[in-house]
DOROLUM-155944 format. One record per atom (N, C-alpha, C): residue number from 0; residue in three letters; x, y, z; atom name. Coordinates in steps of 0.001 Angstrom, whole numbers, plus 500000, padded with zeros to 6 digits. Layout:
BEGIN
[NUM; "Ala"; [X; Y; Z]; "CA"]
...
***
This chain:
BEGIN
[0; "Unk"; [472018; 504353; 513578]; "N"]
[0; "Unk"; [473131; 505005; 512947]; "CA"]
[0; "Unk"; [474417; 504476; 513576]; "C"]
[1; "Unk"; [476074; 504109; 512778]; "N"]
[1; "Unk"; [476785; 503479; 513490]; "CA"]
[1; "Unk"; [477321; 505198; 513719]; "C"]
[2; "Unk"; [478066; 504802; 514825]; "N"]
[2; "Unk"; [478545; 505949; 515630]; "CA"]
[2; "Unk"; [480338; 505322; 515457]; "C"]
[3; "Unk"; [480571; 504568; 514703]; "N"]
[3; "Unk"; [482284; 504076; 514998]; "CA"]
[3; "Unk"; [482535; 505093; 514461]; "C"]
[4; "Unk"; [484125; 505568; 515468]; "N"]
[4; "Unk"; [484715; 506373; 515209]; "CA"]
[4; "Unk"; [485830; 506191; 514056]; "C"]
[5; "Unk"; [486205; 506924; 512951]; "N"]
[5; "Unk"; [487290; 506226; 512156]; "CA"]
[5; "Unk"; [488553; 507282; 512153]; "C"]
[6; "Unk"; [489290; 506543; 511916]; "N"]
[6; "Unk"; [490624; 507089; 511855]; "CA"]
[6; "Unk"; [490968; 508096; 510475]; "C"]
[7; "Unk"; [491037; 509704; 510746]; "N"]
[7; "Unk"; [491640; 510444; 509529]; "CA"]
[7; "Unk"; [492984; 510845; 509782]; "C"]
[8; "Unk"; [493140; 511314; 508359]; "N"]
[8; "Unk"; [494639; 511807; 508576]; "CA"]
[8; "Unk"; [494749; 513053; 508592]; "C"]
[9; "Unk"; [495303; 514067; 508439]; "N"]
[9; "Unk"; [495693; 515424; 508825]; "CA"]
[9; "Unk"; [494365; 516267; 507795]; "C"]
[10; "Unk"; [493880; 515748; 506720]; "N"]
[10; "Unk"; [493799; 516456; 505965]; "CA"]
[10; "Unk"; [491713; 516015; 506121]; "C"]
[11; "Unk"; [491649; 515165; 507083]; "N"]
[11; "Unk"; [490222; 514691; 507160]; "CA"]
[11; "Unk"; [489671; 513453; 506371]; "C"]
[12; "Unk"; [490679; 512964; 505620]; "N"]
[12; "Unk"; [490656; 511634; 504743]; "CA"]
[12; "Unk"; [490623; 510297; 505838]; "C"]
[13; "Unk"; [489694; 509687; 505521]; "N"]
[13; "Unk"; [490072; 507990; 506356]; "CA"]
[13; "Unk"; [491015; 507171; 506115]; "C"]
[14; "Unk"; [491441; 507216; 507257]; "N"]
[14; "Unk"; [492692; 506176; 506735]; "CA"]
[14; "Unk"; [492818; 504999; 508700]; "C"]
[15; "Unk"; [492843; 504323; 508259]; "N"]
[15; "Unk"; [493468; 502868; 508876]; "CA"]
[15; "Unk"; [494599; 502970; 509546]; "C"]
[16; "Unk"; [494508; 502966; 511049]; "N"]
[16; "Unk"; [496059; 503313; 512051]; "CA"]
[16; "Unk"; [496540; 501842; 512778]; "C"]
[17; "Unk"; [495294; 500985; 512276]; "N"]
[17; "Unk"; [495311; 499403; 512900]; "CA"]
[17; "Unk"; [496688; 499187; 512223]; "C"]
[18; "Unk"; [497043; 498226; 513441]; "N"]
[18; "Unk"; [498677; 497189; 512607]; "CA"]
[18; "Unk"; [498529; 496519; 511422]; "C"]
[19; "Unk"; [498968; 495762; 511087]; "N"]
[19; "Unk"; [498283; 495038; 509824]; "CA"]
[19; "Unk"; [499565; 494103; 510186]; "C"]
[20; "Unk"; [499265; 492747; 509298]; "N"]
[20; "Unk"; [499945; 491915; 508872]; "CA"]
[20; "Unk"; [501227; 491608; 507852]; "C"]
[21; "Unk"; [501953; 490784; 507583]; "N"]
[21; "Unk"; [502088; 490777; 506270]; "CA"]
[21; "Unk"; [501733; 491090; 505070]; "C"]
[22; "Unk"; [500802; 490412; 504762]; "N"]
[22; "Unk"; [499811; 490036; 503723]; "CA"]
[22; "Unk"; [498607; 491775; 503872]; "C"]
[23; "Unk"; [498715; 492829; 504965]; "N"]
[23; "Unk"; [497737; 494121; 504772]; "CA"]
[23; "Unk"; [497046; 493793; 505535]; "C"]
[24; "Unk"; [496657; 492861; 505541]; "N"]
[24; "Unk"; [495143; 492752; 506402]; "CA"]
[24; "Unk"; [495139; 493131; 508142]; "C"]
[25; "Unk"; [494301; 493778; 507876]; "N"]
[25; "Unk"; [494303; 494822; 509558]; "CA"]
[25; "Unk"; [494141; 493599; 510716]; "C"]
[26; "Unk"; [494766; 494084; 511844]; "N"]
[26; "Unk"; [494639; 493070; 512868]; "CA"]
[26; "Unk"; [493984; 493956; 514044]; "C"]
[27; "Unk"; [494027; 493894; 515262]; "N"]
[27; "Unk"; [493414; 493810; 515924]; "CA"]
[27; "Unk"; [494400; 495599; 517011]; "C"]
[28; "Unk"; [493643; 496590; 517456]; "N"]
[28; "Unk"; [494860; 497585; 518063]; "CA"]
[28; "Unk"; [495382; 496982; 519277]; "C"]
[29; "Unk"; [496357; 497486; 519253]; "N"]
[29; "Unk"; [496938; 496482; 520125]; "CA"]
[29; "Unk"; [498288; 495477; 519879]; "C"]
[30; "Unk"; [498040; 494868; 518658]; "N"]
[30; "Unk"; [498470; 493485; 518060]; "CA"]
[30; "Unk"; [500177; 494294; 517690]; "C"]
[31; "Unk"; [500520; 493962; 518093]; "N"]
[31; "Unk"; [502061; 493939; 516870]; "CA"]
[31; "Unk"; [501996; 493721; 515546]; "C"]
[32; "Unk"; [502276; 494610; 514892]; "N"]
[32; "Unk"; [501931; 494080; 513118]; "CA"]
[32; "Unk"; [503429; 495123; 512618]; "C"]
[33; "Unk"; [503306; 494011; 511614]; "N"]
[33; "Unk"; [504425; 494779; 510223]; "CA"]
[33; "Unk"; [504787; 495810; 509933]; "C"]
[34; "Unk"; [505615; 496555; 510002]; "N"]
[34; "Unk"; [505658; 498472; 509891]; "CA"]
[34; "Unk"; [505225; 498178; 508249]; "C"]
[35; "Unk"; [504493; 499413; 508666]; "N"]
[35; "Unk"; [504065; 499459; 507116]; "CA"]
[35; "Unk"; [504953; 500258; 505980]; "C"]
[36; "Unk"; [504763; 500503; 504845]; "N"]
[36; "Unk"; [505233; 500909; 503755]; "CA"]
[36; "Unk"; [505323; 502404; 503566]; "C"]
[37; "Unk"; [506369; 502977; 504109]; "N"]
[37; "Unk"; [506114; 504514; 503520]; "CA"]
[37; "Unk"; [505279; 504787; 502078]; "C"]
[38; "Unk"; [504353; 506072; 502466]; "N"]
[38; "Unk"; [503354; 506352; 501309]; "CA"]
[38; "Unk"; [503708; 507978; 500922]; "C"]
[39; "Unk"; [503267; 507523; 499371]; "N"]
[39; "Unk"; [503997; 509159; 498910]; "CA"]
[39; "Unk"; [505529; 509208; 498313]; "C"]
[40; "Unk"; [506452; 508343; 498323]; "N"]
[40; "Unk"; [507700; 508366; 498062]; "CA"]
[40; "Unk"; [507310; 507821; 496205]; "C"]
[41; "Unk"; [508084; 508531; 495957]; "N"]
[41; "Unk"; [508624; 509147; 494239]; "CA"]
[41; "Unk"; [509598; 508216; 493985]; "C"]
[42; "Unk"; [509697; 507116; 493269]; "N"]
[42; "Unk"; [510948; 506537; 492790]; "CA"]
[42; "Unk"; [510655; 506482; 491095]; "C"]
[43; "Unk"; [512252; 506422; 490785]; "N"]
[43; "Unk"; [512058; 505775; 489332]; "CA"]
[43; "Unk"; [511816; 504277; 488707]; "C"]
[44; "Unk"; [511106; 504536; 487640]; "N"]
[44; "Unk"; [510676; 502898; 487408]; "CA"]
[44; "Unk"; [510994; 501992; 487639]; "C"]
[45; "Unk"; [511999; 501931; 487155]; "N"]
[45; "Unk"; [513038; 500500; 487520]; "CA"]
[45; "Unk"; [513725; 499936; 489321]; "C"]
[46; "Unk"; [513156; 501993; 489880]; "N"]
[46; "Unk"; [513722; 501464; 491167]; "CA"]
[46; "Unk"; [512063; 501245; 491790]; "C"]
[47; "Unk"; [510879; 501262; 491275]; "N"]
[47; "Unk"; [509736; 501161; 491559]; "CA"]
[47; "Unk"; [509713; 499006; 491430]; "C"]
[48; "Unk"; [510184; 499025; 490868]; "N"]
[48; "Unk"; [509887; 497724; 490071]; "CA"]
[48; "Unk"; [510905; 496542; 491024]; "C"]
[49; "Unk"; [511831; 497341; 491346]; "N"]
[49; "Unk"; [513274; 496320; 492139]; "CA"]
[49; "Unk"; [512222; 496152; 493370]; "C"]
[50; "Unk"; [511723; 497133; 493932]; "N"]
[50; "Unk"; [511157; 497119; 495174]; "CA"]
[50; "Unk"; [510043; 496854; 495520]; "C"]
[51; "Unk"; [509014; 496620; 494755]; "N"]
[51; "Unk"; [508059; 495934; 494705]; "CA"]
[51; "Unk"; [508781; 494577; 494605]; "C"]
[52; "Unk"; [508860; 494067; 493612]; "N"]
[52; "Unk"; [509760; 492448; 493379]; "CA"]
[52; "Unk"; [510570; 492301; 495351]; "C"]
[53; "Unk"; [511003; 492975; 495376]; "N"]
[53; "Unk"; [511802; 492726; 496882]; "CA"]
[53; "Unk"; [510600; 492509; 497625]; "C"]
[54; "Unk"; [509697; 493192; 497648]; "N"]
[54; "Unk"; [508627; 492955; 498670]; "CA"]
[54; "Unk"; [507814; 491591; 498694]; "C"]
[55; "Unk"; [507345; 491797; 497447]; "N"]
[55; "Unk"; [506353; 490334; 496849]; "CA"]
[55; "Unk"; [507547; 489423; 497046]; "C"]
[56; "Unk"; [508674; 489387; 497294]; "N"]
[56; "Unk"; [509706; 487678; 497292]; "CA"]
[56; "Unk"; [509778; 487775; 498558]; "C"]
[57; "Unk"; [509302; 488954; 499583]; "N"]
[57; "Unk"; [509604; 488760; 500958]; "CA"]
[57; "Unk"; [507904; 488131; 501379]; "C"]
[58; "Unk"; [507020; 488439; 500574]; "N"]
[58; "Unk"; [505663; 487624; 501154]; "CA"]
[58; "Unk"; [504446; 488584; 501668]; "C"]
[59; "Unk"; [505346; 490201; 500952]; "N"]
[59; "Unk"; [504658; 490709; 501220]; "CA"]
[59; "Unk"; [503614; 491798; 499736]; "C"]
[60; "Unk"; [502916; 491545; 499770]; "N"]
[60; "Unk"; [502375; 492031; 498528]; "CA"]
[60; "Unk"; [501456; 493015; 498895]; "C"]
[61; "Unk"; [500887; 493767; 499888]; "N"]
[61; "Unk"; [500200; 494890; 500158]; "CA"]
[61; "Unk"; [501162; 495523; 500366]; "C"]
[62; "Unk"; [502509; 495468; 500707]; "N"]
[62; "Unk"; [503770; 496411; 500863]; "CA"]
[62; "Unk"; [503577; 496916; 499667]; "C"]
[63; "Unk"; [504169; 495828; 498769]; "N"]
[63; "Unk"; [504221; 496037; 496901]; "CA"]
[63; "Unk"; [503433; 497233; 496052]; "C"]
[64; "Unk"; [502061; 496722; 497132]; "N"]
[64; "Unk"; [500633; 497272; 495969]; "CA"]
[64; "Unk"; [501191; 498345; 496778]; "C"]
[65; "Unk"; [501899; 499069; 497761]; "N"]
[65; "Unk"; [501466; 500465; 498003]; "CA"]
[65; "Unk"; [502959; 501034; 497346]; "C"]
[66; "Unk"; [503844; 500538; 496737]; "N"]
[66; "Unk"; [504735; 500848; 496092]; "CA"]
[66; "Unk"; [504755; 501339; 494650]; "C"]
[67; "Unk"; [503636; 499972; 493929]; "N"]
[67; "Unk"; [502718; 500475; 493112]; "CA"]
[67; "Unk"; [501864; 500957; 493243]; "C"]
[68; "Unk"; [501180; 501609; 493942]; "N"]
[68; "Unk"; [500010; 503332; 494055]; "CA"]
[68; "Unk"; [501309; 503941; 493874]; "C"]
[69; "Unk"; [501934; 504205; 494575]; "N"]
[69; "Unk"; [503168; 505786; 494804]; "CA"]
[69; "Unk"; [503209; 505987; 493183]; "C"]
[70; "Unk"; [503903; 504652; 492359]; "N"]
[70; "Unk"; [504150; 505043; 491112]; "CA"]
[70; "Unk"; [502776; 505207; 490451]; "C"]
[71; "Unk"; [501556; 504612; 490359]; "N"]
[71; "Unk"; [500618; 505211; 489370]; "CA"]
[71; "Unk"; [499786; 506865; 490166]; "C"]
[72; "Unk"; [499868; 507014; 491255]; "N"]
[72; "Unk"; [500089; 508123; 491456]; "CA"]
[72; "Unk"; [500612; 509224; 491235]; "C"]
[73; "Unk"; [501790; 509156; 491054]; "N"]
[73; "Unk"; [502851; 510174; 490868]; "CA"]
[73; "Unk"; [503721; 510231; 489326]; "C"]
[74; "Unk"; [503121; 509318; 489268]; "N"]
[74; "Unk"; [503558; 508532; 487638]; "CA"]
[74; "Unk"; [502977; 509912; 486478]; "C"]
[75; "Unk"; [504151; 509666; 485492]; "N"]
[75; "Unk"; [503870; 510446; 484354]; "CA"]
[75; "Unk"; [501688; 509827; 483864]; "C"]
[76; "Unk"; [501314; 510666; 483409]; "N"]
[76; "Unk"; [500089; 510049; 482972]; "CA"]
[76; "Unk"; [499755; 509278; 482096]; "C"]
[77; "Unk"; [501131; 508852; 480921]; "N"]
[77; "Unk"; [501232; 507680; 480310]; "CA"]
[77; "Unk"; [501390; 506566; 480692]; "C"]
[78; "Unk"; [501974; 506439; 481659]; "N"]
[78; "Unk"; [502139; 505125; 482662]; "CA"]
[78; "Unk"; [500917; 505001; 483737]; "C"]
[79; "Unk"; [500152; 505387; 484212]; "N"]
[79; "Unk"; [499542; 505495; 485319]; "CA"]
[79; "Unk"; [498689; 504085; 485010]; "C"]
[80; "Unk"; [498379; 503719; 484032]; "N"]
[80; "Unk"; [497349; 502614; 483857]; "CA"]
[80; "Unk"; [498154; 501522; 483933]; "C"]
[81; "Unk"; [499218; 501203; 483793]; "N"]
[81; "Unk"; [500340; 500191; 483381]; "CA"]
[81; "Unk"; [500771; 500179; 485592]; "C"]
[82; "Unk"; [500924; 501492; 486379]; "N"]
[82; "Unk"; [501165; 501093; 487595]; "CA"]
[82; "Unk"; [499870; 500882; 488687]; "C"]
[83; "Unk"; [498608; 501360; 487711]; "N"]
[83; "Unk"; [497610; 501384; 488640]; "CA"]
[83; "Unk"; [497313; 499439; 488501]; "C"]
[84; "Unk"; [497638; 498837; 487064]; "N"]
[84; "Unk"; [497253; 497324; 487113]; "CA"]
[84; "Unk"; [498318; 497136; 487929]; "C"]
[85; "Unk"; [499442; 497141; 488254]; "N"]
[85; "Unk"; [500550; 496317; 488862]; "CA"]
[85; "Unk"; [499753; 496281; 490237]; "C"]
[86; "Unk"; [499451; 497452; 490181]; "N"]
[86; "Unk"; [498857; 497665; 492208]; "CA"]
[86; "Unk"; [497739; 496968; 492499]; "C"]
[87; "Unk"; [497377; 497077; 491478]; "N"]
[87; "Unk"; [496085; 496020; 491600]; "CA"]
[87; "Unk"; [496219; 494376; 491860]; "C"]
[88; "Unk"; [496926; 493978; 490844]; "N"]
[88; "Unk"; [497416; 492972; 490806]; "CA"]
[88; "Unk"; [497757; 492244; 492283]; "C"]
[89; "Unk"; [498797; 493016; 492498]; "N"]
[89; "Unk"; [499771; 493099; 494115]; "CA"]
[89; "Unk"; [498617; 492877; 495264]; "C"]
[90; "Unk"; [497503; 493303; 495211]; "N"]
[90; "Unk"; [496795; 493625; 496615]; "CA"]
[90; "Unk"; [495808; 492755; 495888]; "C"]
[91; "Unk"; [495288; 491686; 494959]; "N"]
[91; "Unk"; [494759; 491037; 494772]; "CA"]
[91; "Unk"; [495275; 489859; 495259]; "C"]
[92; "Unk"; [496903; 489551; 495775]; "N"]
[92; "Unk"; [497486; 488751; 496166]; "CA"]
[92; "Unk"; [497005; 488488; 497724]; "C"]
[93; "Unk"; [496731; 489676; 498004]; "N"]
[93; "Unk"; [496356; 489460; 500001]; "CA"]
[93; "Unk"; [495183; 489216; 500335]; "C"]
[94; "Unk"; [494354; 488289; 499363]; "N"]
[94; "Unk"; [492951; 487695; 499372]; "CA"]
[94; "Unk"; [493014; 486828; 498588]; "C"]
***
């Protein structure tokens, strides 16, 4: 049985406290890595869309994809399929 311990968040969900890179990909604890992307923040489309684009031209596209979750998350439910592909898209870039 593995016994690794994993990282939750307040609520008992797993979540990842490793640094990460540019590009998302977890590095090593310890390592200096990229501040990551506030999660949970509400913007409007167009300011969803400026800031993703800002991210992906900075090289960073797991920033992006978590810019796009916030919006197909929080997104009206007509849009959610239109921000859940963008996010997809975005974090298909960091592989």
């Amino acid at each position: 049985m593995n016994e690794t311990r994993r990282d939750r968040d307040s609520e008992g969900r797993a979540h990842n406290a490793r640094p990460r890179d540019g590009l998302g990909r977890p590095l090593p604890y310890g390592t200096p890595g990229v501040e990551r992307q506030p999660e949970g923040v509400e913007r409007p489309a167009g300011e969803t869309v400026r800031e993703a684009q800002r991210l992906l031209d900075a090289g960073m596209p797991f920033h992006a994809h978590e810019v796009f979750e916030d919006a197909w998350k929080s997104g009206p439910e007509s849009e959610r399929e239109l921000w859940r592909g963008l996010a997809q898209l975005a974090v298909g870039l960091t592989h």
